[in-house]
N, C-alpha and C positions, 0 to 999 in steps of 0.2 A: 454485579448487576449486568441483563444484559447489553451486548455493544448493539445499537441501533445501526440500520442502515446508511444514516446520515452521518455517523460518527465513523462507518467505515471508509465513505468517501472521503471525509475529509480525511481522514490519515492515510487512504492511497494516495490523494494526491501527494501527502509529503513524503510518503515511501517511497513513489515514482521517480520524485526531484532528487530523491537521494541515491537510488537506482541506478539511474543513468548516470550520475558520478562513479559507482563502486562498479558498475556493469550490472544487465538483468539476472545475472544467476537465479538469484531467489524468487526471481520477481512473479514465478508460478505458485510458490507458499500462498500469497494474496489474491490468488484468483484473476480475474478479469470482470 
């Protein structure tokens, strides 16, 4: 199904918390 906007923010926010423990590398994959 598709991922909703709301469902993206909230898994950047956990992407991000987890981001900046591993470093951003990736952290362009997810946009801004």
């Amino acid at each position: 199904m598709p991922v909703t906007l709301d469902l993206i923010r909230k898994k950047r926010s956990r992407i991000l918390a987890i981001a900046g423990r591993h470093g951003a590398t990736n952290l362009r994959i997810f946009g801004s």
